[in-house]
N, C-alpha and C positions, 0 to 999 in steps of 0.2 A: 388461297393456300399459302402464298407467298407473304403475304402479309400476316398470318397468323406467325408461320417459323420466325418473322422479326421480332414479332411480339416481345417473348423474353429478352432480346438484348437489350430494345428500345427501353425499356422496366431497369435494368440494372444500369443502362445510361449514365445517369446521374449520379447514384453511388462508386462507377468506376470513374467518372470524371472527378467526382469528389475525393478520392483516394488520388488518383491523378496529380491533382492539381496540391494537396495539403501533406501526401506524406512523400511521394513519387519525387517532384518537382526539389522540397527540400534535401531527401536524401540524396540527391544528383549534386546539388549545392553542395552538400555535406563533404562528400567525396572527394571533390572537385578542391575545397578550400581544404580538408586535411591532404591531400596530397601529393599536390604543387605548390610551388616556390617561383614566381615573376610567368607565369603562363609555362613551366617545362613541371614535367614529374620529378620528386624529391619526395625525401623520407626523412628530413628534416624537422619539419612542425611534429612529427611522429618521438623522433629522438628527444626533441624540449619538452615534451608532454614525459614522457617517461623517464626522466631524467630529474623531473620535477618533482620534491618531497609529496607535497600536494595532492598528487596525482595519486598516489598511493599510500598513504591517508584517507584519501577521499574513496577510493575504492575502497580498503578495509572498513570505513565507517558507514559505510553504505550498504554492504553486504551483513556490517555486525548489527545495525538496526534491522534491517528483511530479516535476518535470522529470529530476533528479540521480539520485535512488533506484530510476524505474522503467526507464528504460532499462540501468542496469548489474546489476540484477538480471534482468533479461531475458536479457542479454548471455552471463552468470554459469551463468545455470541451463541456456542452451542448452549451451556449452560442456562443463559438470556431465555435465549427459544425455549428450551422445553422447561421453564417457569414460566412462560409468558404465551405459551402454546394453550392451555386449560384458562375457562371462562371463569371472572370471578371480578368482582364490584372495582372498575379500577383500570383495569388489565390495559382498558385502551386509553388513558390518560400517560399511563406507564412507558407504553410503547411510543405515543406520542415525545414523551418524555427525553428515551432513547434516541428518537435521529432527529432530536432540534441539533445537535451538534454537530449534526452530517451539513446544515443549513450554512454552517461558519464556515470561511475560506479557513485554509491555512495559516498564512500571513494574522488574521484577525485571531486566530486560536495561538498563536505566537504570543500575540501582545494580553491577551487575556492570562494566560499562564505567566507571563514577565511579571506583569502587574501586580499577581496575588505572590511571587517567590521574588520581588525583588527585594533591595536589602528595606524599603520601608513599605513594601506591600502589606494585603493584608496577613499573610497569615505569619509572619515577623511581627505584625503588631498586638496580635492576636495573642503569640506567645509569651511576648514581652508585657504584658495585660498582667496574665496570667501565672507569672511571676517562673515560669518554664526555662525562662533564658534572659540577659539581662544585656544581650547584646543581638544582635540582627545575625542572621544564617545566611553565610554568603552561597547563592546557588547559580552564581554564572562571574565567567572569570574563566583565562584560562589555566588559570590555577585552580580549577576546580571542574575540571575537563567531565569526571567521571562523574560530578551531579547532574551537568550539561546535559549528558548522554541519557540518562534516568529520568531527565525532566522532559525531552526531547518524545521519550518512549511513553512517559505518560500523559503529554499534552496529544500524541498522535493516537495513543488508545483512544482516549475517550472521546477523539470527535473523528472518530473514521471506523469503531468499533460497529457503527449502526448499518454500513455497506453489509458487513458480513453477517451480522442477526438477521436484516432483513432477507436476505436472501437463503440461511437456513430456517427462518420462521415458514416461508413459502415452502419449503423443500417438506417440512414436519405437517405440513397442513395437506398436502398431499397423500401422503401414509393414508391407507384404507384403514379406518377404525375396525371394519371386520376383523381384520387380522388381529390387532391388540382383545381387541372380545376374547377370540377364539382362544387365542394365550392365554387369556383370564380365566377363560373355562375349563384349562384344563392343568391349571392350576400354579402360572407361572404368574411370580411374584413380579413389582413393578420393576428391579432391578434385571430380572432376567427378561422380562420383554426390553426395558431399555437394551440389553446388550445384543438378545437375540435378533429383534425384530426393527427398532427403531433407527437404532446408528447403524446397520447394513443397509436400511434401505435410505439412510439420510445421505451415505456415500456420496450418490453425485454432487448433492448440492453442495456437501464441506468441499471434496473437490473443486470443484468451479470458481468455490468462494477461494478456494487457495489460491487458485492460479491466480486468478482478477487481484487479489489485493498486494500477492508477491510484486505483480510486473509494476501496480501501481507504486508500492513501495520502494521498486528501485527508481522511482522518480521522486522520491521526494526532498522537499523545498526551501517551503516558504517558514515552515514553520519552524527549522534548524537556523536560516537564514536570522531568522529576526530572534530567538532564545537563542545562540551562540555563536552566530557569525562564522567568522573561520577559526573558530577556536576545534570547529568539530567538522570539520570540510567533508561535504557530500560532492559525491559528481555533478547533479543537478549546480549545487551552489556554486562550483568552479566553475563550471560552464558560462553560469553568469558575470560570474568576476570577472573570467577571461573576455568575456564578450563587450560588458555595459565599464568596466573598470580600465583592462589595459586595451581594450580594444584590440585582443590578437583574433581573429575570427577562423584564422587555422584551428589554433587550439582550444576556442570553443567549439568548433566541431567535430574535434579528436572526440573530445568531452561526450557530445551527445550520440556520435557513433555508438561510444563503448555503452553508454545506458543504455542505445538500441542492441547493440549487439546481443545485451547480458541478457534483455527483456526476450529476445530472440530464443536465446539458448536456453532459458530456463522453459519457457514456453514451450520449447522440443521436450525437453528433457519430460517435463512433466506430461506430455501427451503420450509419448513413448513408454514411461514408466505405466500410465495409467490404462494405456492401450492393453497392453502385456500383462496386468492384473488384471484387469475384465480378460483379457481369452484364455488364462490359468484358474480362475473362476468357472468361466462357460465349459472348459475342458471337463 
């Protein structure tokens, strides 16, 4: 008897060691280096970080990409799926097609987009071919902040767009075709079963897929790092400047706090908001 009630904790063991040891361990570190100064408590590493242009910069450009990024990949991937949801010569080459991009790191999805938008990449020479333009399209600079940001949001569509297809492909493939039938029987058109039937009950998945690619996207990296440097300062990239550049390791952990923090709060926020919709629903 006694050995059975150990049962479940001995089972999550390793998963609570694992949180333990990779996120426990660093947040204590975290802590510890933003908010001492020579082993006493200080709120100094605090005041240089926010004091710092940078610092806020980098949060406005971070929150202005989550904003831009997660809603048209949401948009992107519902679309995706229900083309991509019905069988037809192809379908699975297509889909395959879709998350070879998911396969590329960041960093590498950097330099593939650099390459084709730089001033002698190809699609500068392609236009210059073409007789389009007679000189090269500068798209990185920081005098050119605002192509940076659009180049940034479209190198991070297209290879992170497939996270969220695939997970509302799964969500569509569940819907009981019964129900679409009976919609058809009784005389609704494809547009009104899409509204009536399919986007209510795809709900959770776009949900889930929200939250997942929000919290992801306030981490993102590698891919601003290498198409704009600090022309276009995310938190992620500060953190590493401050850490691997001046080697301040307070303020790279002001840094990764507030991306936990943000990741933290939005993730309330949205469970609370979605909580409260399902039981104004259920009411």
């Amino acid at each position: 008897m006694e050995r059975r009630s150990l049962l479940p904790y001995l089972l999550i063991l390793p998963a609570f060691a694992y949180l333990l040891f990779f996120v426990g361990y660093p947040l204590v570190q975290a802590l510890y280096l933003a908010f001492t100064k020579n082993g006493a408590l200080s709120l100094d590493t605090v005041r240089r970080t926010v004091n710092n242009y940078y610092f806020w910069s980098a949060l406005k450009n971070t929150i202005a990409l989550a904003a831009v990024i997660v809603p048209i990949q949401v948009a992107l991937a519902v679309v995706l799926a229900l083309l991509l949801n019905k069988a037809f010569k192809g379908r699975d080459l297509a889909i395959y097609a879709l998350v070879i991009p998911l396969t590329i790191s960041d960093v590498a999805s950097g330099l593939i987009w650099y390459s084709m938008l730089s001033p002698y990449g190809f699609l500068n020479k392609f236009l210059m071919n073409i007789g389009l333009t007679s000189h090269p399209i500068y798209f990185f600079g920081y005098q050119y902040r605002t192509r940076e940001f659009f180049v940034i949001v479209l190198s991070e569509i297209w290879r992170s767009t497939a996270i969220v297809f695939v997970m509302i492909l799964a969500g569509l493939q569940m819907i009981s075709k019964d129900y679409l039938e009976a919609a058809e029987v009784f005389g609704a058109n494809y547009w009104t079963r899409l509204r009536r039937i399919v986007l209510p009950l795809l709900k959770p998945s776009i949900q889930s897929a929200l939250i997942i690619r929000t919290l992801f996207a306030m981490q993102i990296f590698g891919v601003v790092w290498i198409l704009a440097g600090r022309d276009v300062p995310v938190l992620a990239g500060e953190g590493f400047y401050q850490l691997m550049e001046i080697k301040d390791y307070g303020v790279a952990s002001i840094y990764a706090l507030v991306i936990a923090g943000l990741s933290l709060l939005l993730g309330i926020l949205y469970v609370k908001f979605l909580k409260a919709e399902y039981l104004e629903v259920k009411t």
